[in-house]
C-alpha positions in Angstrom: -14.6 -24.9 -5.0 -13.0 -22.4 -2.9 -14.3 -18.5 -2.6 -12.6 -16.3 -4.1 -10.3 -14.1 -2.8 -11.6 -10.3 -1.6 -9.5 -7.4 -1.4 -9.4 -5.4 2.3 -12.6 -3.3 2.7 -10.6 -0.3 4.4 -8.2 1.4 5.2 -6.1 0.9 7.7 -4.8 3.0 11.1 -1.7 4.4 9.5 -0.3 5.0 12.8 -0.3 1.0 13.4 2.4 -0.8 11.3 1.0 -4.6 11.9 -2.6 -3.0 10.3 -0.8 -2.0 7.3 1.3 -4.9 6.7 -1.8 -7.0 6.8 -3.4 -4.4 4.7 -1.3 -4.8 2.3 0.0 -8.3 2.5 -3.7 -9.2 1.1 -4.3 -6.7 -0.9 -1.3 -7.8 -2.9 -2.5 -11.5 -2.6 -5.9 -11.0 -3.9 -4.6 -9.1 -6.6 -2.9 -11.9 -7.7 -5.8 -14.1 -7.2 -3.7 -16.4 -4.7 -5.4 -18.1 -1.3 -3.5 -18.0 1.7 -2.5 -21.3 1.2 -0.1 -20.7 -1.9 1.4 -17.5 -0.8 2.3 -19.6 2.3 4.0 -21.8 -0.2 5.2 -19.4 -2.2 6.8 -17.7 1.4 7.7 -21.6 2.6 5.4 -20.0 5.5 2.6 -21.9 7.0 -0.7 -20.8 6.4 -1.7 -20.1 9.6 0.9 -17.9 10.0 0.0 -15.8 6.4 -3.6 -15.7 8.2 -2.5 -14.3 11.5 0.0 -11.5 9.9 -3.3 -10.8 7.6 -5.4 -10.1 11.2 -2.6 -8.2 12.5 -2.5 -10.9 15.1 1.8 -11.6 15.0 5.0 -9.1 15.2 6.4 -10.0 11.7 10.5 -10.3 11.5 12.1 -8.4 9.1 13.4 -11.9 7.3 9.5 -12.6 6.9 8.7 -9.4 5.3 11.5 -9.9 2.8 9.8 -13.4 2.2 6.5 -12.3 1.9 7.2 -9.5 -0.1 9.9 -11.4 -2.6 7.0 -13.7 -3.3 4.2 -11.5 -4.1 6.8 -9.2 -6.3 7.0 -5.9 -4.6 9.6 -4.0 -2.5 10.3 -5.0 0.9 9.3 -1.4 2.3 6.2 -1.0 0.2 4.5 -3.6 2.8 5.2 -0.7 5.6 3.9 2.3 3.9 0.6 3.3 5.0 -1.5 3.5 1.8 -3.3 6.9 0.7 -7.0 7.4 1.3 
C-alpha cells in the first residue's frame, strides 16, 4: 500500500516562479488524493517529469502548465500566483 499523499509544508519564495508552480502543482494533487503517477496520466506526462516540476528541478512550457492545470481543474494562471501566507 502506497503512503499517502502530504500537502507542501511551506510556503514558497514568491519571487521564484518554478517554487510556486511546484508549490502548487502538489498541493492541488494531494488535495485530490492523486500520486504522481495518475496526475502523470491524467497530464499524458511521465512521472518523473510531475516529480521533477514538484522539486522545482525543470523550466515548465507553457503547453505543460495548461496540461497540468486542465487535469487537476484549476485555471492555467492560478499555478503562477504566489500563494498568501
Amino acid at each position: 500500500m502506497s503512503a499517502k499523499p502530504t500537502p507542501p509544508t511551506q510556503l514558497p519564495d514568491a519571487s521564484n516562479v518554478r517554487d510556486v508552480l511546484a508549490y502548487w502543482v502538489r498541493l492541488k494533487r494531494v488535495e485530490k488524493g492523486w500520486s504522481q503517477e495518475r496526475l502523470a496520466m491524467e497530464c499524458e506526462l511521465d512521472r518523473t517529469y510531475v516529480s521533477a516540476v514538484e522539486r522545482s528541478r525543470w523550466n515548465v512550457s507553457l503547453s505543460n502548465i495548461e496540461r497540468l492545470a486542465l487535469a487537476l481543474g484549476v485555471e492555467p494562471w492560478s499555478l503562477l500566483y504566489p500563494p498568501r501566507p
